[in-house]
C-alpha positions as CSV (number, residue, x, y, z in Angstrom):
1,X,-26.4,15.7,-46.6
2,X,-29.4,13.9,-45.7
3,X,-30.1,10.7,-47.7
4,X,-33.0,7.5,-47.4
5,X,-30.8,4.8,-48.2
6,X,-32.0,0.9,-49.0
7,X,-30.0,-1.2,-46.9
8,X,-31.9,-4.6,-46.6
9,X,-34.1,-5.7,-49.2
10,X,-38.0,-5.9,-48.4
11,X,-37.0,-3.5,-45.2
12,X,-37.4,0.4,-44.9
13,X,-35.2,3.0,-45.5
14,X,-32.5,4.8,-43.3
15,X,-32.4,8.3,-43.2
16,X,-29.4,9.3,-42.5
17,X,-26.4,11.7,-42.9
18,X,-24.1,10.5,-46.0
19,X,-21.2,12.6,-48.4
20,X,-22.0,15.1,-50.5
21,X,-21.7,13.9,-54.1
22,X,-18.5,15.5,-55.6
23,X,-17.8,16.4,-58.9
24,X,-15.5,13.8,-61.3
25,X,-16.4,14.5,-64.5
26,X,-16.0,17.7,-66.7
27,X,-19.7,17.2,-67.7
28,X,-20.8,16.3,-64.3
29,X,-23.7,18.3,-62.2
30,X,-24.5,18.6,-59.0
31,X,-28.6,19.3,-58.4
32,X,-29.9,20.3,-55.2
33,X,-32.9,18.5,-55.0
34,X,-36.3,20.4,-54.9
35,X,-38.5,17.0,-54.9
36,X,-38.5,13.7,-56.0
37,X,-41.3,11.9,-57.4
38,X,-42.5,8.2,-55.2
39,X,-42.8,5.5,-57.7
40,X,-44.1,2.0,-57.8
41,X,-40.5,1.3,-59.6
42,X,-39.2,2.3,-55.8
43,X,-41.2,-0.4,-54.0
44,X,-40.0,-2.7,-56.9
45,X,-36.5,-1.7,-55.8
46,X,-36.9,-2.1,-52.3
47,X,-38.4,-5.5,-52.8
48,X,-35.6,-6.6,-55.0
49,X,-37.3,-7.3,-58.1
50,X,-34.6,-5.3,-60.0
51,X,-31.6,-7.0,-57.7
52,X,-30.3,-9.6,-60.4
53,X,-31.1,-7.2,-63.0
54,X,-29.4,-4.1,-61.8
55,X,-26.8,-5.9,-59.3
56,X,-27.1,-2.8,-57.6
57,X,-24.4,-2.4,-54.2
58,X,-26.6,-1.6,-51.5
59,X,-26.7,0.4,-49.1
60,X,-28.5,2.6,-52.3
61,X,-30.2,5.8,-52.5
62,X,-33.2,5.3,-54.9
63,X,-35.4,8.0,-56.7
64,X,-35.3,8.4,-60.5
65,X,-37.7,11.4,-60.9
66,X,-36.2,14.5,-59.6
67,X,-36.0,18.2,-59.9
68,X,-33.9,21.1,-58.3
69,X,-31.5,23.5,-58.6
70,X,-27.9,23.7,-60.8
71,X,-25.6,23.6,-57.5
72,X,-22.3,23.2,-58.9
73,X,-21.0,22.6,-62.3
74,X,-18.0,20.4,-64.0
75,X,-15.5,22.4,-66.2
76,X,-16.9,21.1,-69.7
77,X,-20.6,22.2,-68.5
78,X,-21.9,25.3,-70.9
79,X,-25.5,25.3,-70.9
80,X,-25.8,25.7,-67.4
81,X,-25.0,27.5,-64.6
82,X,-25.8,27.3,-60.9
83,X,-29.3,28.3,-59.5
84,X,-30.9,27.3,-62.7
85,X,-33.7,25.2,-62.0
86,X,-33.9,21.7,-64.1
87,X,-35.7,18.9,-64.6
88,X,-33.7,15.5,-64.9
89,X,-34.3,12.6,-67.6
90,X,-33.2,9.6,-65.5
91,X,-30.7,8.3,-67.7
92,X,-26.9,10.1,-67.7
93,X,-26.0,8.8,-71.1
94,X,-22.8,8.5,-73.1
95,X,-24.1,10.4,-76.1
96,X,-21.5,8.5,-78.5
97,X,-23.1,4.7,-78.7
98,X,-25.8,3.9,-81.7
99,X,-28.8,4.5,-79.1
100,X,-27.5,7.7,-78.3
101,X,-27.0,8.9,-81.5
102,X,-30.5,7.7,-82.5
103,X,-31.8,9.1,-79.8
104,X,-32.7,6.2,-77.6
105,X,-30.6,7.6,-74.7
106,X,-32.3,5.3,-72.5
107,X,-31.4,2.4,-74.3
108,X,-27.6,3.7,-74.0
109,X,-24.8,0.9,-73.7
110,X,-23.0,3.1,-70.9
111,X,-25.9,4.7,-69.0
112,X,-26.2,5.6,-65.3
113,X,-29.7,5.3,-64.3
114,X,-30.6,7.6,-60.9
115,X,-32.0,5.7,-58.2
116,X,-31.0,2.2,-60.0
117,X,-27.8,1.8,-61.5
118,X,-26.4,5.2,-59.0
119,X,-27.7,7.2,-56.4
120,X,-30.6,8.8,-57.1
121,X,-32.8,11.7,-55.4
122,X,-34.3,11.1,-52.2
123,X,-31.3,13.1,-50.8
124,X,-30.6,16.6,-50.6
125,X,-28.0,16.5,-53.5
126,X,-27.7,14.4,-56.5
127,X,-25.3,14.2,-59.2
128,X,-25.9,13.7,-62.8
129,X,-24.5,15.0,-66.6
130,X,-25.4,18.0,-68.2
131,X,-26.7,15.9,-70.6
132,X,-29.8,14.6,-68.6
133,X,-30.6,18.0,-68.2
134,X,-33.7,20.1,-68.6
135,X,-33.7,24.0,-68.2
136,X,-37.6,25.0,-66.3
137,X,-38.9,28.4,-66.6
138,X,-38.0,30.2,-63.5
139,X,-41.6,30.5,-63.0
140,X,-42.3,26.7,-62.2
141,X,-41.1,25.2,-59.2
142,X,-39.3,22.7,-60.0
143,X,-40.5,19.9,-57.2
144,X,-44.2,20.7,-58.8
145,X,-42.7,18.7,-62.3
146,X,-40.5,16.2,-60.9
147,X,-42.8,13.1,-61.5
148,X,-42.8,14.3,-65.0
149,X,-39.4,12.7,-64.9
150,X,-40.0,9.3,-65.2
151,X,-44.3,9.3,-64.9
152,X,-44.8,11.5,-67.2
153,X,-42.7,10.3,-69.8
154,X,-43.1,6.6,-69.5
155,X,-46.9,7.5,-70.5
156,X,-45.8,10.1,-73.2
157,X,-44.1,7.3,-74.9
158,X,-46.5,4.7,-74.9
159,X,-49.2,7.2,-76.0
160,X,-46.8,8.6,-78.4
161,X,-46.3,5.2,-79.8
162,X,-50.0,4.5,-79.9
163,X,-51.3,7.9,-81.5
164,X,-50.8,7.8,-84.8
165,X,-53.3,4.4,-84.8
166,X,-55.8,6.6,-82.8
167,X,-57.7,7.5,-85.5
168,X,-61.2,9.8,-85.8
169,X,-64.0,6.2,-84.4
170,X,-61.2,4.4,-83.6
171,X,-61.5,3.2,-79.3
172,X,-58.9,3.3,-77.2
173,X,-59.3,1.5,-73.4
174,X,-56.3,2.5,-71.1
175,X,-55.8,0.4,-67.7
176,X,-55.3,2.1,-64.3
177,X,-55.7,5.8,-63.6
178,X,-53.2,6.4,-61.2
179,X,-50.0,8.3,-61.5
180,X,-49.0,7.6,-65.5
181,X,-52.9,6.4,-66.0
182,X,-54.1,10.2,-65.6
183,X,-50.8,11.8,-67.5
184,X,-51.7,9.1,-70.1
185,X,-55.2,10.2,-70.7
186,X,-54.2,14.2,-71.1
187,X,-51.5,13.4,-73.6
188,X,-54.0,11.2,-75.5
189,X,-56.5,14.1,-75.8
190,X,-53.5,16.2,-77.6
191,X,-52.0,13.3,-79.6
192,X,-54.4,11.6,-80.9
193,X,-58.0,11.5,-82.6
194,X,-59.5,8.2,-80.7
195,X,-62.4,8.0,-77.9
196,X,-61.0,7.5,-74.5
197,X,-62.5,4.7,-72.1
198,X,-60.5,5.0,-69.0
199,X,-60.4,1.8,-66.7
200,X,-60.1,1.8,-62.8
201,X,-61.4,-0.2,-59.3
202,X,-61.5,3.4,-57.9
203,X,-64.4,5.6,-58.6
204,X,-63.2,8.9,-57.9
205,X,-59.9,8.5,-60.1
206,X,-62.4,7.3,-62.9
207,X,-64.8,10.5,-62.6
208,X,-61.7,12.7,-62.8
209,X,-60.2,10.8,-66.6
210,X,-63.5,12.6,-67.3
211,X,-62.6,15.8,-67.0
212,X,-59.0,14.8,-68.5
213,X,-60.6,14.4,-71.7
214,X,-61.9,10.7,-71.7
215,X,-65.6,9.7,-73.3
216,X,-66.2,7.2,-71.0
217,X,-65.3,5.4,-67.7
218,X,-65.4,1.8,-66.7
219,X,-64.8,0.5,-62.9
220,X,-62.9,-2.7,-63.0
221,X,-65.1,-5.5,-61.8
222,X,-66.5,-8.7,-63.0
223,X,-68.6,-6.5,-65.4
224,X,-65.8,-4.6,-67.2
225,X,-65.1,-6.5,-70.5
226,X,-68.9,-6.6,-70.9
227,X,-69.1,-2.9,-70.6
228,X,-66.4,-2.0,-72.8
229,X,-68.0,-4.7,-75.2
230,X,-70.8,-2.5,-75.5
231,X,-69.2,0.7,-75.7
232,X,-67.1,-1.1,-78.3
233,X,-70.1,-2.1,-80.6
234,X,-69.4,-5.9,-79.5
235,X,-65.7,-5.6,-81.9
236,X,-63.3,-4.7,-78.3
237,X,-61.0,-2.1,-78.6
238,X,-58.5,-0.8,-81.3
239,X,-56.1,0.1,-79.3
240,X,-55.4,-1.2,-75.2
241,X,-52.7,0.8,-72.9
242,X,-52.0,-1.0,-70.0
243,X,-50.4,0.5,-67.2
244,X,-50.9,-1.6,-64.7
245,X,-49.1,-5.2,-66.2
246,X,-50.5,-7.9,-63.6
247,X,-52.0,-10.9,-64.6
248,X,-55.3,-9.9,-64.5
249,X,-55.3,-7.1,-66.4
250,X,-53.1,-9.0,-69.4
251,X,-55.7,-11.7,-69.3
252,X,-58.7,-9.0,-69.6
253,X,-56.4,-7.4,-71.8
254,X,-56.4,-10.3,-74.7
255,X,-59.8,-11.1,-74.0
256,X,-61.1,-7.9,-74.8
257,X,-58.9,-6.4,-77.8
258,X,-60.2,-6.0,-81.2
259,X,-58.8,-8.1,-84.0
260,X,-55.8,-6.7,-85.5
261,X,-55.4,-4.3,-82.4
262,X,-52.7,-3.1,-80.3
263,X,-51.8,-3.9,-76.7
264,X,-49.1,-1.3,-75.3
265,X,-47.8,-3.2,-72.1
266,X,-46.4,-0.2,-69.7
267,X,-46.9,-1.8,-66.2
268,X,-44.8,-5.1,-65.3
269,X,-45.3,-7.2,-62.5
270,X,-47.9,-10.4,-64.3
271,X,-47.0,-12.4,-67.4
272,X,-48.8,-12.4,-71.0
273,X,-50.1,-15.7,-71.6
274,X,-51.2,-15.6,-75.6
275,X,-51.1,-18.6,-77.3
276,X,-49.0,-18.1,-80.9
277,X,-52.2,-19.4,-82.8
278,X,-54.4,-16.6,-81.4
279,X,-51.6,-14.0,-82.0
280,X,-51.1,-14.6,-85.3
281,X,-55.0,-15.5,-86.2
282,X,-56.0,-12.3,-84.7
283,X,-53.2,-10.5,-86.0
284,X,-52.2,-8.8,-82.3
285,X,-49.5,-6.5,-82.0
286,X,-48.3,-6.5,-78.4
287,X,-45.5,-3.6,-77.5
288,X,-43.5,-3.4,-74.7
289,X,-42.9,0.6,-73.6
290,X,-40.3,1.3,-71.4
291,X,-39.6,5.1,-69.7
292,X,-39.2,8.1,-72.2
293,X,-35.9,9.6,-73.9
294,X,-35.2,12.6,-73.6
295,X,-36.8,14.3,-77.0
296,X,-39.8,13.0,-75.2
297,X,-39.4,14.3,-72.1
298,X,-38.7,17.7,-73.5
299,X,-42.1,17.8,-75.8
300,X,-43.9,16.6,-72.8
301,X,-42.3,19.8,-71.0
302,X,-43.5,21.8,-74.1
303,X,-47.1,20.4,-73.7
304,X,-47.2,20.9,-69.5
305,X,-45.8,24.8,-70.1
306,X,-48.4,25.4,-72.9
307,X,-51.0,24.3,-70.2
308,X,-52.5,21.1,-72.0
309,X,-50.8,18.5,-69.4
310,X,-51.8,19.2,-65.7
311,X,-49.9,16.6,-62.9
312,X,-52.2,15.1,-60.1
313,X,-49.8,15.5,-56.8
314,X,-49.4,15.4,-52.7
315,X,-46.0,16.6,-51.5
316,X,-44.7,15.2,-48.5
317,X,-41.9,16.4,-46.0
318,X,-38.5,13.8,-46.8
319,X,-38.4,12.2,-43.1
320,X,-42.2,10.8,-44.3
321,X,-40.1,8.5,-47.1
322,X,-41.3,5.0,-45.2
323,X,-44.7,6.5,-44.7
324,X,-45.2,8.0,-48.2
325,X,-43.8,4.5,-49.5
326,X,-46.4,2.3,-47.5
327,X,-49.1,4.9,-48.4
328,X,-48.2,3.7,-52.3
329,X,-48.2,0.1,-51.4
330,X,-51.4,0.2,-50.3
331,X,-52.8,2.3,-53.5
332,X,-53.7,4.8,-51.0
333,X,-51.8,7.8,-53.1
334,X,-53.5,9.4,-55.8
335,X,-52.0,10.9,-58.7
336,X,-48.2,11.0,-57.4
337,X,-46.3,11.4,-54.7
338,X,-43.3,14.0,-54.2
339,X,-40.8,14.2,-51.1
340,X,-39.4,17.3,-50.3
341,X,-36.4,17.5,-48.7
């Protein structure tokens, strides 16, 4: 099969002819892949933020949010049967550790994460479990959801973390409209009962949060926490989900939030400075929110086939992986990206 494949930190990928992934385990699948979703995670990857972390083998095929096709099945595999056309939670989990069984798959003590921990999608074929598995209406197409897959449900889980505090007058400011930022604000309007003030350096992804269901828009500049001051009657907002996570947006972050408010850190990459007086004065809550489980990822399915979640999305030919990549880099994509193979 054909396979981009990280060989060299900080360098691009190879395309290039690899195995097909075989089956080894009862419960195993094998997915041929429809599209896979381009994520900031992937440029964290291929700069080797995740290398300690992870102590991933390279050469490594990344992509964690994928879609396709049931292609072949292990013995032990009921629910499924070949042509059927999925969507994949990222995690293949062991089901039998506490975080399983609370349903914190991601969190599992034995789980294979595509595209980090094990291959992942931007290849032809992928394997995973038939746990990881989503059945899609034979009427979607599956490379149209894949993003969902990791995008979508890192942003459902904040959100769905953050709702029930979104209360009727109640504010809510979320950071950075691109690819979760615009899922974010959709799931938002169905979750919860707050008003929406979307945040963005780009004008066109800000006009658009306003058709997503946000009250109001602010461009990031030197003027921002002023303007959210005001829209805030001078108190900052309840609530803050952040998903970009550099410095400066952690920084604005603090400066901005309401006393006894909530700051949902989604986006990684800058460090929250908060000195332990101010936290506990102020009485901050500050959350970490990694990606979705798979409850979540289901629901979020639920929302997108009952029409309330729409994804922003270009789709790109596979060879185009370096391209697509550097496009991203450069915040030059909007919504998210999808190779097809």
């Amino acid at each position: 099969m054909k396979a981009a494949r990280l060989y060299e930190y900080n360098k691009p990928l190879v395309i290039e002819e690899v195995p097909n992934p075989v089956i080894t385990d009862p419960t195993d699948v094998i997915i041929k892949v429809a599209g896979a979703g381009v994520c900031h995670t992937d440029l964290h990857l291929i700069e080797g933020v995740w290398a300690e972390t992870l102590e991933t083998e390279l050469p490594h095929i990344i992509g964690h949010e994928n879609a396709g096709w049931v292609h072949e099945v292990g013995s032990a595999v009921t629910d499924f049967k070949v042509g059927d056309p999925v969507i994949l939670h990222p995690v293949s989990s062991c089901g039998k550790c506490l975080s399983c069984r609370a349903g914190e798959d991601m969190h599992c003590e034995k789980l294979k994460f595509s595209g980090l921990t094990v291959d992942g999608g931007y290849a032809e074929y992928l394997k995973t479990s038939e746990r990881a598995l989503i059945k899609l209406p034979d009427i979607v197409d599956p490379a149209d959801v894949a993003p969902f897959a990791d995008a979508g449900i890192t942003a459902y889980r904040a959100v769905r973390k953050a709702a029930p505090l979104a209360m009727p007058g109640t504010k809510v400011v979320m950071i950075g409209m691109g690819g979760l930022g615009h899922i974010g604000v959709q799931i938002m309007r169905e979750l919860g009962n707050a008003d929406i003030i979307t945040v963005d350096r780009d004008e066109a992804r800000l006009n658009a949060t306003l058709e997503l269901g946000a009250s109001n828009a602010v461009k990031a500049d030197h003027n921002m926490i002023p303007n959210i001051k005001t829209l805030t009657e001078d108190k900052g907002p309840d609530i803050i989900i952040d998903f970009v996570g550099s410095d400066q947006t952690h920084a604005d972050s603090m400066k901005m939030l309401r006393k006894g408010g909530h700051y949902f850190v989604v986006g990684y990459g800058g460090t929250v400075n908060v000195p332990s007086l101010n936290i506990i004065n102020n009485e901050y809550s500050i959350v970490g929110s990694l990606v979705g489980n798979y409850n979540e990822l289901y629901e979020l399915m639920v929302l997108f086939g009952r029409g309330k979640v729409k994804l922003h999305s270009t789709k790109f030919p596979f060879d185009q992986v370096n391209e697509v990549l550097q496009l991203l880099h450069e915040g030059k994509i909007n919504g998210r990206a999808i190779l097809v193979p």
